[in-house]
PDB file of N, CA, C and O in Angstrom, chain B, residues numbered from 101:
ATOM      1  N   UNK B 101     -18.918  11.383   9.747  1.00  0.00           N
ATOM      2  CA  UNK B 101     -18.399  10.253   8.984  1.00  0.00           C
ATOM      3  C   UNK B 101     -16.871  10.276   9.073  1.00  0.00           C
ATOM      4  O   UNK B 101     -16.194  11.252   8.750  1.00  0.00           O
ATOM      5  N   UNK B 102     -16.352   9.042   9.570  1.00  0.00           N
ATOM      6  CA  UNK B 102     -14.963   9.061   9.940  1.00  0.00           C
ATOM      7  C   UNK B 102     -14.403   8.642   8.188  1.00  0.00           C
ATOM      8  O   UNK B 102     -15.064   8.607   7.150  1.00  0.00           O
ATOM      9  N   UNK B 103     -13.110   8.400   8.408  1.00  0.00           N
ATOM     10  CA  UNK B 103     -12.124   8.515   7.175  1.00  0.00           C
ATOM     11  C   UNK B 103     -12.526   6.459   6.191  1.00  0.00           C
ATOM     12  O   UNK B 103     -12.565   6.159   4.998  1.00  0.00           O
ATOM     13  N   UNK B 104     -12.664   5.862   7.076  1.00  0.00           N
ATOM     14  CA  UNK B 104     -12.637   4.673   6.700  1.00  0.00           C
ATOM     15  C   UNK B 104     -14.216   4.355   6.718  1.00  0.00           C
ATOM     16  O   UNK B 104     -14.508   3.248   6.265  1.00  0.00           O
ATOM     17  N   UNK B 105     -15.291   5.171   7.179  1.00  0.00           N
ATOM     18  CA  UNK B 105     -16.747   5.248   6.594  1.00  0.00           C
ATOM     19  C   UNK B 105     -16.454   5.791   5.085  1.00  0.00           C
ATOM     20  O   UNK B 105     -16.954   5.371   4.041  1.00  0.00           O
ATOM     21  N   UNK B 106     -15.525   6.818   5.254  1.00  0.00           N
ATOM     22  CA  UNK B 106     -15.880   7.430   3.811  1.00  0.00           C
ATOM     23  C   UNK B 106     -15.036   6.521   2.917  1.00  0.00           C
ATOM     24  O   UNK B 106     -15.439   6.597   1.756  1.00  0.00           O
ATOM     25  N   UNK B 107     -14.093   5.761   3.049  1.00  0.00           N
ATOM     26  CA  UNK B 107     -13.504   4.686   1.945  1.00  0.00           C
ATOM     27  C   UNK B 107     -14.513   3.912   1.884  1.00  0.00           C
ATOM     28  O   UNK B 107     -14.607   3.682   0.678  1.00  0.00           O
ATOM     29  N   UNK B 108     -15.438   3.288   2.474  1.00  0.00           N
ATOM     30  CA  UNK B 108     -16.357   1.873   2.111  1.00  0.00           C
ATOM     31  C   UNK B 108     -17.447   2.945   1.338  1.00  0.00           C
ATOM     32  O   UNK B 108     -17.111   2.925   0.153  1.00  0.00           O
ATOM     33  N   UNK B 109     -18.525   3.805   1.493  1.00  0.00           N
ATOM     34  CA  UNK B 109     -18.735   4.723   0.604  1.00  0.00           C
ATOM     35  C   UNK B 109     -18.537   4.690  -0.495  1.00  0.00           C
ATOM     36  O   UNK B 109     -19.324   4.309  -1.362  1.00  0.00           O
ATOM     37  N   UNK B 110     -16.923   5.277  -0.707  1.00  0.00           N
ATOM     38  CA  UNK B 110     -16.494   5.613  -2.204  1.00  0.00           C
ATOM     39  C   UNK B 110     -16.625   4.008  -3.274  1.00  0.00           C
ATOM     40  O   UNK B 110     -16.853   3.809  -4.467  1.00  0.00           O
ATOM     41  N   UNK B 111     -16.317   3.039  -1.975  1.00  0.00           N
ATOM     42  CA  UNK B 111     -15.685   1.417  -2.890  1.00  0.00           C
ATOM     43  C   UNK B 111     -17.276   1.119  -3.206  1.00  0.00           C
ATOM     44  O   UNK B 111     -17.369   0.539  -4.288  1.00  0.00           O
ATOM     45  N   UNK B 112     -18.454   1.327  -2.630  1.00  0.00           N
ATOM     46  CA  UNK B 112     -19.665   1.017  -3.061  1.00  0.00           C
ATOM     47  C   UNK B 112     -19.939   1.686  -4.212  1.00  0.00           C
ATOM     48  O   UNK B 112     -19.942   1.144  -5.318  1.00  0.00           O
ATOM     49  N   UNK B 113     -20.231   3.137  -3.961  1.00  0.00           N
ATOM     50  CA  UNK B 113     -20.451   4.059  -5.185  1.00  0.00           C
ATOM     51  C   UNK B 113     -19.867   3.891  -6.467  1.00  0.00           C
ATOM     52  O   UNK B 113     -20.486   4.119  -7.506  1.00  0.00           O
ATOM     53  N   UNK B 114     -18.486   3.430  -6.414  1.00  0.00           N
ATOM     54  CA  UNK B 114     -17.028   3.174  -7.383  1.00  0.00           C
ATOM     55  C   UNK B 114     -17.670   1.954  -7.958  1.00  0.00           C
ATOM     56  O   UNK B 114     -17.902   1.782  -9.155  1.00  0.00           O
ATOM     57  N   UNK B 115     -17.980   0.980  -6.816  1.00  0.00           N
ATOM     58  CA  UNK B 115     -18.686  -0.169  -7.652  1.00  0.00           C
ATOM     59  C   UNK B 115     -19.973   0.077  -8.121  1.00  0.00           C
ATOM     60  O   UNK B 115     -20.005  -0.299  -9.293  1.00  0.00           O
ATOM     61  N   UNK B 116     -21.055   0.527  -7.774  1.00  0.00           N
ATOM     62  CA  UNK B 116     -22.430   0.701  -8.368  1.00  0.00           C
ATOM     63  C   UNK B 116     -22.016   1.362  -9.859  1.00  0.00           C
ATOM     64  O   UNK B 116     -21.921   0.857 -10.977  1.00  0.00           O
ATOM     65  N   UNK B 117     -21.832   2.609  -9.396  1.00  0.00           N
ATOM     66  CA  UNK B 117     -21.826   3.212 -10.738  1.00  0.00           C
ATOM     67  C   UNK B 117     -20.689   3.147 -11.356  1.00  0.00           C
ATOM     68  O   UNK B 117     -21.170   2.883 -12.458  1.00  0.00           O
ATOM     69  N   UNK B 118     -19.598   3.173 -11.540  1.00  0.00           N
ATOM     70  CA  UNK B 118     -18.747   3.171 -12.590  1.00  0.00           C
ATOM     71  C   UNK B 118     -17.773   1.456 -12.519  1.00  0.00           C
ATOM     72  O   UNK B 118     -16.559   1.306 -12.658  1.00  0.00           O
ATOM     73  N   UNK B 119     -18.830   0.378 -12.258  1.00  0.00           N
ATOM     74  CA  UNK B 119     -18.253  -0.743 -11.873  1.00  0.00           C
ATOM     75  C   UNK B 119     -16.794  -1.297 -12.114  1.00  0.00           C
ATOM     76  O   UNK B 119     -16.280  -1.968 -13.009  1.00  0.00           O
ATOM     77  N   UNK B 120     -16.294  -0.667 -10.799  1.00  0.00           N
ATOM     78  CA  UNK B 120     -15.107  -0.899 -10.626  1.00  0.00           C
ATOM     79  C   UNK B 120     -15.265  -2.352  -9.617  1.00  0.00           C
ATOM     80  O   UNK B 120     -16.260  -2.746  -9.010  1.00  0.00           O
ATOM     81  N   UNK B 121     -14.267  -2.790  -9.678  1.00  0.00           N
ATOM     82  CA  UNK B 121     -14.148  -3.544  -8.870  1.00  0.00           C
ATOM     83  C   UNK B 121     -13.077  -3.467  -7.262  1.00  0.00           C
ATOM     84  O   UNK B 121     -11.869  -3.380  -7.042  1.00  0.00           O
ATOM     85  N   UNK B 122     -14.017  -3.535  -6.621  1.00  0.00           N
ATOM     86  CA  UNK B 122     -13.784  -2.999  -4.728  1.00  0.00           C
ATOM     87  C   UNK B 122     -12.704  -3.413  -4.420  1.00  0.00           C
ATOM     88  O   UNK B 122     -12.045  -2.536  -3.862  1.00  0.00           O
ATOM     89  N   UNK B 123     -12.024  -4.665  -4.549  1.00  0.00           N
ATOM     90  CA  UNK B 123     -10.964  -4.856  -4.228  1.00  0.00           C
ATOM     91  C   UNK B 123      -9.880  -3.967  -4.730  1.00  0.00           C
ATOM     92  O   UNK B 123      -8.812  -3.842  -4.131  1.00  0.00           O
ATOM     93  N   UNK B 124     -10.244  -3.196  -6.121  1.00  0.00           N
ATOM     94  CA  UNK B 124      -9.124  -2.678  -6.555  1.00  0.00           C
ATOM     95  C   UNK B 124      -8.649  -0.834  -6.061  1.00  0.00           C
ATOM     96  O   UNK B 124      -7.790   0.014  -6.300  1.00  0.00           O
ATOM     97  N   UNK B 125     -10.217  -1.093  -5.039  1.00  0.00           N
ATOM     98  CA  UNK B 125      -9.981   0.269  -4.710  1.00  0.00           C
ATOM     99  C   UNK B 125      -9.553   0.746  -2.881  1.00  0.00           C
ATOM    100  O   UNK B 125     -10.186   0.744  -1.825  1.00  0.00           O
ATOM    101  N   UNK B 126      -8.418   1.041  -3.213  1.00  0.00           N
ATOM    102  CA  UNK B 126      -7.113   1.631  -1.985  1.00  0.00           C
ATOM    103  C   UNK B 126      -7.429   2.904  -1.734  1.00  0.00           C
ATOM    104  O   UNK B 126      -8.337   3.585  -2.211  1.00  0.00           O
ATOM    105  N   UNK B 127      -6.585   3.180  -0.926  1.00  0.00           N
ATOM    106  CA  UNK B 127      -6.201   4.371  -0.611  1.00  0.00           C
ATOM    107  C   UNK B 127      -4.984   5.319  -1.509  1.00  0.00           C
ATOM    108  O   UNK B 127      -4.723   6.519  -1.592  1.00  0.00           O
ATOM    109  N   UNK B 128      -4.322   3.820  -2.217  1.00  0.00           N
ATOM    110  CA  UNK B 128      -2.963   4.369  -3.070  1.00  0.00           C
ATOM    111  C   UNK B 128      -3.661   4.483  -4.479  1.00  0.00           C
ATOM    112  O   UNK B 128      -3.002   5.046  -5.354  1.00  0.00           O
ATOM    113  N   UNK B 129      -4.876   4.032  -4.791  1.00  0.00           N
ATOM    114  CA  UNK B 129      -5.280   3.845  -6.053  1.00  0.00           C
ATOM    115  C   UNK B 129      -5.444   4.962  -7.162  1.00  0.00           C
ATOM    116  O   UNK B 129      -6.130   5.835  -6.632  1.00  0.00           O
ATOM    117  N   UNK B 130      -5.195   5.263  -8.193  1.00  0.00           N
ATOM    118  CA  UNK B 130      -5.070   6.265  -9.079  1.00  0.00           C
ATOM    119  C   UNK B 130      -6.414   6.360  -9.447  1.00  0.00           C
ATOM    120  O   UNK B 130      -7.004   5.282  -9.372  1.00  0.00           O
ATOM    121  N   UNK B 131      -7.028   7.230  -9.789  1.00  0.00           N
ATOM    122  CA  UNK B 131      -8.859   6.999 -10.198  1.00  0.00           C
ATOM    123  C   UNK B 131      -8.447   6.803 -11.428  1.00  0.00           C
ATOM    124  O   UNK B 131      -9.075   5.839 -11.867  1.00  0.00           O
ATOM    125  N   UNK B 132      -7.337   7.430 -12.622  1.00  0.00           N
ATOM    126  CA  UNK B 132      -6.916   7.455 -13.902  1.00  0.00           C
ATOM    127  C   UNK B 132      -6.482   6.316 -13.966  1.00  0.00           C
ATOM    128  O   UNK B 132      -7.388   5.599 -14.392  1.00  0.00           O
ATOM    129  N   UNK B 133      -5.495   5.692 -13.756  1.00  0.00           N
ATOM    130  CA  UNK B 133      -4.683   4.603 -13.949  1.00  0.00           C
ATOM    131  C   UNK B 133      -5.017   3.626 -13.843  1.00  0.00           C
ATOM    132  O   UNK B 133      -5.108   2.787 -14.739  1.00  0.00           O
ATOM    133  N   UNK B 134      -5.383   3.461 -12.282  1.00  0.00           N
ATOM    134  CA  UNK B 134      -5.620   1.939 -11.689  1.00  0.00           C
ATOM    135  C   UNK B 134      -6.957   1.800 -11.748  1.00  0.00           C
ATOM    136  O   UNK B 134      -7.335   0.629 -11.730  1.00  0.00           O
ATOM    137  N   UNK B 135      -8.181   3.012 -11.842  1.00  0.00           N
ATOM    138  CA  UNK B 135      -9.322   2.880 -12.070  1.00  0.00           C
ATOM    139  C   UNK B 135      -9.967   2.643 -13.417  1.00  0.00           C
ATOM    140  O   UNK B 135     -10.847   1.896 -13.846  1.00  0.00           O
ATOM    141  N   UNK B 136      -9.264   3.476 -13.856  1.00  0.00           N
ATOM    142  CA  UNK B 136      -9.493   3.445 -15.837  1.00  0.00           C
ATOM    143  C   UNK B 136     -10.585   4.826 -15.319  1.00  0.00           C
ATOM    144  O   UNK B 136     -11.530   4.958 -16.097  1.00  0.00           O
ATOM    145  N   UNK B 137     -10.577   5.567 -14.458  1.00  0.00           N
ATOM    146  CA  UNK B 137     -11.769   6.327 -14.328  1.00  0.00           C
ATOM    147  C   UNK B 137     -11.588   7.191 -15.962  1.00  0.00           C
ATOM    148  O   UNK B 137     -10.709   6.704 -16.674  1.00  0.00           O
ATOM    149  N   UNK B 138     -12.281   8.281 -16.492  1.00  0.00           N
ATOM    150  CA  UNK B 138     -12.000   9.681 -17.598  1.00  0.00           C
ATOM    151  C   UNK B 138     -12.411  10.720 -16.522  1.00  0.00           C
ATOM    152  O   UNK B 138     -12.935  10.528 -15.425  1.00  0.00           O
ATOM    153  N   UNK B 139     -12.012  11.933 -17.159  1.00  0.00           N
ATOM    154  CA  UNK B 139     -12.304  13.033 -16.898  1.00  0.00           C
ATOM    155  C   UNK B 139     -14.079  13.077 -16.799  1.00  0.00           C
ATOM    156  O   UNK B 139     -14.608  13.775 -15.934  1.00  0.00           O
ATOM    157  N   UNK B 140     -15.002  12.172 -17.880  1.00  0.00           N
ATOM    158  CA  UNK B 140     -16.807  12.355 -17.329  1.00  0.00           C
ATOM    159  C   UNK B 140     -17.100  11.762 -15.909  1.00  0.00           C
ATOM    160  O   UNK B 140     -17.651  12.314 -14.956  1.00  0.00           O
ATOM    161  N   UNK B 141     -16.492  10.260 -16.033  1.00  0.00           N
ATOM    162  CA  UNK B 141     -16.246   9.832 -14.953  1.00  0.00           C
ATOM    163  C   UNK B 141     -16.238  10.654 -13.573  1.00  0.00           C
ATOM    164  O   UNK B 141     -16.988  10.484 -12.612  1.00  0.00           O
ATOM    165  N   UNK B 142     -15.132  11.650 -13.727  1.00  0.00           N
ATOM    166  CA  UNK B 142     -14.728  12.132 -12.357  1.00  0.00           C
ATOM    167  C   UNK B 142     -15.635  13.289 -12.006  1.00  0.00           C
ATOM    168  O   UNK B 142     -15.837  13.739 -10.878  1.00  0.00           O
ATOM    169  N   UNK B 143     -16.255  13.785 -13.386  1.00  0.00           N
ATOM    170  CA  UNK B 143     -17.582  14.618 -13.286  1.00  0.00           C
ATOM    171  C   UNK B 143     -18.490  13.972 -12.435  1.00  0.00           C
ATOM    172  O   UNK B 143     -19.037  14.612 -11.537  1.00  0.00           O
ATOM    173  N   UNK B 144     -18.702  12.862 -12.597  1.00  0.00           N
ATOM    174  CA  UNK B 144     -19.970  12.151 -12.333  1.00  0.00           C
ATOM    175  C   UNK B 144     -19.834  11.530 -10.920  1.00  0.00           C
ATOM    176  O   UNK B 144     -20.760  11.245 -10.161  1.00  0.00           O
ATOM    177  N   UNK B 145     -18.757  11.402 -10.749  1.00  0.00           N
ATOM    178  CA  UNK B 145     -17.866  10.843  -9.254  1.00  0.00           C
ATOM    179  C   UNK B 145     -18.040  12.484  -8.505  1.00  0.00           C
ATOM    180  O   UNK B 145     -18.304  12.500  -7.303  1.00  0.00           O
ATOM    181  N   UNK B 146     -17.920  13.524  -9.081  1.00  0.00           N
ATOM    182  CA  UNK B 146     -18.339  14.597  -8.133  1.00  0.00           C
ATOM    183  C   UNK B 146     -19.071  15.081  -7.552  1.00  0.00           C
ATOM    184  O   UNK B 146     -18.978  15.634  -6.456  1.00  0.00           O
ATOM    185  N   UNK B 147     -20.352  14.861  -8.569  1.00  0.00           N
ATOM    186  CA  UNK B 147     -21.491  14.838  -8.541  1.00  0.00           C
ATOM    187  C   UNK B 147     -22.084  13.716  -7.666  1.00  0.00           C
ATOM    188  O   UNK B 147     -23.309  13.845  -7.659  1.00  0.00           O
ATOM    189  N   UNK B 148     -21.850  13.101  -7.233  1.00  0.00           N
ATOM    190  CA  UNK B 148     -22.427  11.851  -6.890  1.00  0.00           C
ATOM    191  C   UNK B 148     -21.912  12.437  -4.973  1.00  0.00           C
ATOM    192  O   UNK B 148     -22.480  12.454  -3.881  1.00  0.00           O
ATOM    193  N   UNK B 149     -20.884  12.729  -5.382  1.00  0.00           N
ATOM    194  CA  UNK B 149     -20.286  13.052  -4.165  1.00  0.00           C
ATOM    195  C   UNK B 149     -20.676  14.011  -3.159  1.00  0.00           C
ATOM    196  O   UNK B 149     -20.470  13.951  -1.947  1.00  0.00           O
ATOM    197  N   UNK B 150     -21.507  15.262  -4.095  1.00  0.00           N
ATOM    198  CA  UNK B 150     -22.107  16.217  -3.739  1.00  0.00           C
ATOM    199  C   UNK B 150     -23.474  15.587  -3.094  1.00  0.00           C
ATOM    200  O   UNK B 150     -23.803  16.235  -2.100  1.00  0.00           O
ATOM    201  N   UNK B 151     -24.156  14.753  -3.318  1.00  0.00           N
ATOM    202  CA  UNK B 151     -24.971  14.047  -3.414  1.00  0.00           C
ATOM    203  C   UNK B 151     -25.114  13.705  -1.680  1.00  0.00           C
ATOM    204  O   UNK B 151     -25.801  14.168  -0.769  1.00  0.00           O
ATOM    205  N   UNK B 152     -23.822  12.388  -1.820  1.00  0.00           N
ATOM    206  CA  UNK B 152     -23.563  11.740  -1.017  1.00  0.00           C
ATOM    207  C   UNK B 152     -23.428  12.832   0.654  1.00  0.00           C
ATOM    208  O   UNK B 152     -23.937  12.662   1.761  1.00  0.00           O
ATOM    209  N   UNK B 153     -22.494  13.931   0.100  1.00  0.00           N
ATOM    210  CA  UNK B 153     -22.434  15.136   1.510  1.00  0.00           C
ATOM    211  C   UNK B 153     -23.344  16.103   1.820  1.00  0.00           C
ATOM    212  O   UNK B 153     -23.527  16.512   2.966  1.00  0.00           O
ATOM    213  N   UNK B 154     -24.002  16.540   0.718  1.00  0.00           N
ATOM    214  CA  UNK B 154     -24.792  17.080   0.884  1.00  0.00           C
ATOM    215  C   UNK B 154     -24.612  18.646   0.397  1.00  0.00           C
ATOM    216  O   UNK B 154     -25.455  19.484   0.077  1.00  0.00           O
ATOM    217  N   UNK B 155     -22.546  18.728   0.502  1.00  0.00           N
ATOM    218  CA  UNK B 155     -22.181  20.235  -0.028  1.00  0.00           C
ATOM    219  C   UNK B 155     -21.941  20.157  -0.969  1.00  0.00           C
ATOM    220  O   UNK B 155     -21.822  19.027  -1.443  1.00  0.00           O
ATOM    221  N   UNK B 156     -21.715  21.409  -1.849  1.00  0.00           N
ATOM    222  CA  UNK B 156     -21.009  21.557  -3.115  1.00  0.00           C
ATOM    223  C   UNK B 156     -19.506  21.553  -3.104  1.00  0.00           C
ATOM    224  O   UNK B 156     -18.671  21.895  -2.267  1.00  0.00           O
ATOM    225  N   UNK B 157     -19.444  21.054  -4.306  1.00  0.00           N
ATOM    226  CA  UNK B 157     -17.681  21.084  -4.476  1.00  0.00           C
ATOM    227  C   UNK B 157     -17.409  21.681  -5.750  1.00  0.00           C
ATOM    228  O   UNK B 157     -17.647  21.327  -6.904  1.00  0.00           O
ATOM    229  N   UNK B 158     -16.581  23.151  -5.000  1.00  0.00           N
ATOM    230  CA  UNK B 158     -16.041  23.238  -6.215  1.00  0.00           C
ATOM    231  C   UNK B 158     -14.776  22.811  -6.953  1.00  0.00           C
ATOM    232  O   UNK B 158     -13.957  22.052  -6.435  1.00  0.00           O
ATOM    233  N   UNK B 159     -14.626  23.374  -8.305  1.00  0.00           N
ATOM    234  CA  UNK B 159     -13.921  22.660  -9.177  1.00  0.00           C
ATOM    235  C   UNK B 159     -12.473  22.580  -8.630  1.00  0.00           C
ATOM    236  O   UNK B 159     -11.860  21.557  -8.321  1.00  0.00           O
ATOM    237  N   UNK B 160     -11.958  24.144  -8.560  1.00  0.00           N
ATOM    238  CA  UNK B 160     -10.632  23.703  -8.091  1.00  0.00           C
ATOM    239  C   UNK B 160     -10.140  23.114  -7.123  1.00  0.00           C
ATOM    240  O   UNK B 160      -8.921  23.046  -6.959  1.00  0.00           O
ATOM    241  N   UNK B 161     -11.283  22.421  -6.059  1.00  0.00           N
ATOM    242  CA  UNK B 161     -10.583  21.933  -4.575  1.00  0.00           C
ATOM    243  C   UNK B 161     -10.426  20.231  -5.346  1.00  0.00           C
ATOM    244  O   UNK B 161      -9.631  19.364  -4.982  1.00  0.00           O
ATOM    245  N   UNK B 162     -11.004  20.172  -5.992  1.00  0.00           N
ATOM    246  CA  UNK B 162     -10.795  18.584  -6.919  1.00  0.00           C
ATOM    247  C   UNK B 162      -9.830  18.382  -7.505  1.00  0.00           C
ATOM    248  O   UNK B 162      -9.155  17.357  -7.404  1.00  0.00           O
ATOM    249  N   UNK B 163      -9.570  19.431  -8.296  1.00  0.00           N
ATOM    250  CA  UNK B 163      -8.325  19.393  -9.432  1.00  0.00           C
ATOM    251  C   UNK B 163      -7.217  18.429  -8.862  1.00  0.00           C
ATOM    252  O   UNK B 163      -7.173  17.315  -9.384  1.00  0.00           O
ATOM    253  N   UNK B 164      -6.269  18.725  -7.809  1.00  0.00           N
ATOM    254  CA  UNK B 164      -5.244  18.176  -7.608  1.00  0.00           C
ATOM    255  C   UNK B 164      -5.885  16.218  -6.688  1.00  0.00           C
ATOM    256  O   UNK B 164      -5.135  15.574  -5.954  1.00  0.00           O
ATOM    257  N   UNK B 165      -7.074  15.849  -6.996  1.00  0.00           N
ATOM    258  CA  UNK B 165      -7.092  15.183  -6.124  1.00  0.00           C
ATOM    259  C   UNK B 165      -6.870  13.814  -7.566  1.00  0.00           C
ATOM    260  O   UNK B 165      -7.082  13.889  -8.776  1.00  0.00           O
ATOM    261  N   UNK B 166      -6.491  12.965  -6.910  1.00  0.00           N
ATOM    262  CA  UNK B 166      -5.722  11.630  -8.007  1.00  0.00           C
ATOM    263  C   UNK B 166      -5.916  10.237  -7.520  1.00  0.00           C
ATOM    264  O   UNK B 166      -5.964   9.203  -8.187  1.00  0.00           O
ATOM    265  N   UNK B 167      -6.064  10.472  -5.659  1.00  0.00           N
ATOM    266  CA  UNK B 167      -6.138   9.178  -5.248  1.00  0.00           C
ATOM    267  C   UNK B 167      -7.485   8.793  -4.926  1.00  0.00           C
ATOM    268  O   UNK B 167      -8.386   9.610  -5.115  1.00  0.00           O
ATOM    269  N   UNK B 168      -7.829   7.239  -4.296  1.00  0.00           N
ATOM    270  CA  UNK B 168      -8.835   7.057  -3.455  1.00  0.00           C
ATOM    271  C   UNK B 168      -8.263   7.788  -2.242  1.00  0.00           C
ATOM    272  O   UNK B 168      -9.080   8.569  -1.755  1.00  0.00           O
ATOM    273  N   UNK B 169      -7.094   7.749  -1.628  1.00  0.00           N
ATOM    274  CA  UNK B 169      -6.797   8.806  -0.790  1.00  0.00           C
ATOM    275  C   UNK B 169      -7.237  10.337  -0.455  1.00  0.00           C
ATOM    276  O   UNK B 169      -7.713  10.875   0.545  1.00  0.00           O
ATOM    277  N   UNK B 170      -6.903  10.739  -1.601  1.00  0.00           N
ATOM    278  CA  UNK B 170      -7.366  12.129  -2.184  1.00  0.00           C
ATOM    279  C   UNK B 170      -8.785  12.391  -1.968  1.00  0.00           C
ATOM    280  O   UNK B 170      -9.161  13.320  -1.254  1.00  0.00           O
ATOM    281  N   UNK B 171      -9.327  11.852  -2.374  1.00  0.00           N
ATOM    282  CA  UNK B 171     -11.097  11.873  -2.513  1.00  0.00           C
ATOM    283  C   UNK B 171     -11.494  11.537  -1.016  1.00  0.00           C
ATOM    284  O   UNK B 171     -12.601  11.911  -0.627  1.00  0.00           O
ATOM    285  N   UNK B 172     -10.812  10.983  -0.318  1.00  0.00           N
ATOM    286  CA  UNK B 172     -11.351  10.681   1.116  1.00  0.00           C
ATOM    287  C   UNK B 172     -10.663  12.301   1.751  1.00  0.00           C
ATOM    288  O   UNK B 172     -11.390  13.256   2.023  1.00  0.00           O
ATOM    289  N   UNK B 173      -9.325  12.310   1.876  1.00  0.00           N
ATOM    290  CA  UNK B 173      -9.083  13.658   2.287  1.00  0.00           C
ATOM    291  C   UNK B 173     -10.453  14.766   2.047  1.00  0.00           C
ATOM    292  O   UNK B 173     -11.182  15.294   2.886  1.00  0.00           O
ATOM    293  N   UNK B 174     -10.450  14.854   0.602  1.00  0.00           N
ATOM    294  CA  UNK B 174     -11.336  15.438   0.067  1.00  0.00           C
ATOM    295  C   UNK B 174     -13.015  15.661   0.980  1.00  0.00           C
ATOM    296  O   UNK B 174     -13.379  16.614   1.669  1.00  0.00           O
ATOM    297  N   UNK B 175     -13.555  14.722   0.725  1.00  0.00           N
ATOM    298  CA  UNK B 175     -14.611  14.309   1.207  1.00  0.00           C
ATOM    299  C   UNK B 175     -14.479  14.701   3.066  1.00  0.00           C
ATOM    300  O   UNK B 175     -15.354  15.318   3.673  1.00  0.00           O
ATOM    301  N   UNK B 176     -13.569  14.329   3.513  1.00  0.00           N
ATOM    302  CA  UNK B 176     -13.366  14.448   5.097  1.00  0.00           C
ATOM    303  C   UNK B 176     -13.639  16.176   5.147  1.00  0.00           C
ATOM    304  O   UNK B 176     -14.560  16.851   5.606  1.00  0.00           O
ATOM    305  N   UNK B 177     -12.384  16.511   4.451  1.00  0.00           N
ATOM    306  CA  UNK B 177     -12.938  18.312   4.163  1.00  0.00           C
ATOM    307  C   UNK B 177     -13.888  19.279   4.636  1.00  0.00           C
ATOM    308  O   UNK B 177     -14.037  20.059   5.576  1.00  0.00           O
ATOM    309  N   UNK B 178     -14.703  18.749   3.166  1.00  0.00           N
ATOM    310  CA  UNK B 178     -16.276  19.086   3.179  1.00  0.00           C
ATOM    311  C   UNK B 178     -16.787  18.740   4.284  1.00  0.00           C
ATOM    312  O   UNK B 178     -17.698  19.468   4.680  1.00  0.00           O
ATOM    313  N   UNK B 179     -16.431  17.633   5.091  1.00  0.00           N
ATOM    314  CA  UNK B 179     -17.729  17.153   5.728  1.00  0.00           C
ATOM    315  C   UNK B 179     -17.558  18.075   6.991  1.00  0.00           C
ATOM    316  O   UNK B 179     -18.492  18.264   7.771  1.00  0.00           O
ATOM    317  N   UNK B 180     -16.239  18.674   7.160  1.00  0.00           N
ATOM    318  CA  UNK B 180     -15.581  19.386   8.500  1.00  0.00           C
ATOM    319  C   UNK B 180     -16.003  20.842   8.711  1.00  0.00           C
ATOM    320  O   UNK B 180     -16.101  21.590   9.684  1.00  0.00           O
ATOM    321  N   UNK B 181     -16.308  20.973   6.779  1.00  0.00           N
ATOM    322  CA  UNK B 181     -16.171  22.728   7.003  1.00  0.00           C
ATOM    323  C   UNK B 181     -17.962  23.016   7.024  1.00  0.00           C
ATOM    324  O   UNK B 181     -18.402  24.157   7.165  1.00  0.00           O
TER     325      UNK B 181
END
């Protein structure tokens, strides 16, 4: 899964479950800010994520992540290692 498979991904998932709306979701986008995501949220966005790759993620490789950017980095990661 290339980098811009895994953005349309996240903008589906982002919209199903925590109905965001797709247009609002970038690469520059804040999951806090510009998403309104919470901290259960990003639980549940991890989880979902684990889901979606198939690996586990642990906690601290998340911590610093903030963007839709981030979460694709993220996600690219996992999918490499």
């Amino acid at each position: 899964m290339n980098n811009p498979q895994i953005l349309a991904k996240l903008r589906e998932l982002l919209a199903d479950k925590f109905e965001v709306d797709p247009s609002r979701i970038t690469l520059e986008a804040d999951l806090y800010r510009d998403l309104d995501l919470d901290s259960i949220d990003a639980v549940d966005l991890v989880i979902k994520l684990q889901e979606m790759t198939g690996r586990r993620i642990k906690p601290e490789e998340f911590k610093s992540v903030r963007t839709i950017g981030d979460v694709v980095v993220a996600v690219d990661r996992l999918l490499a290692g």
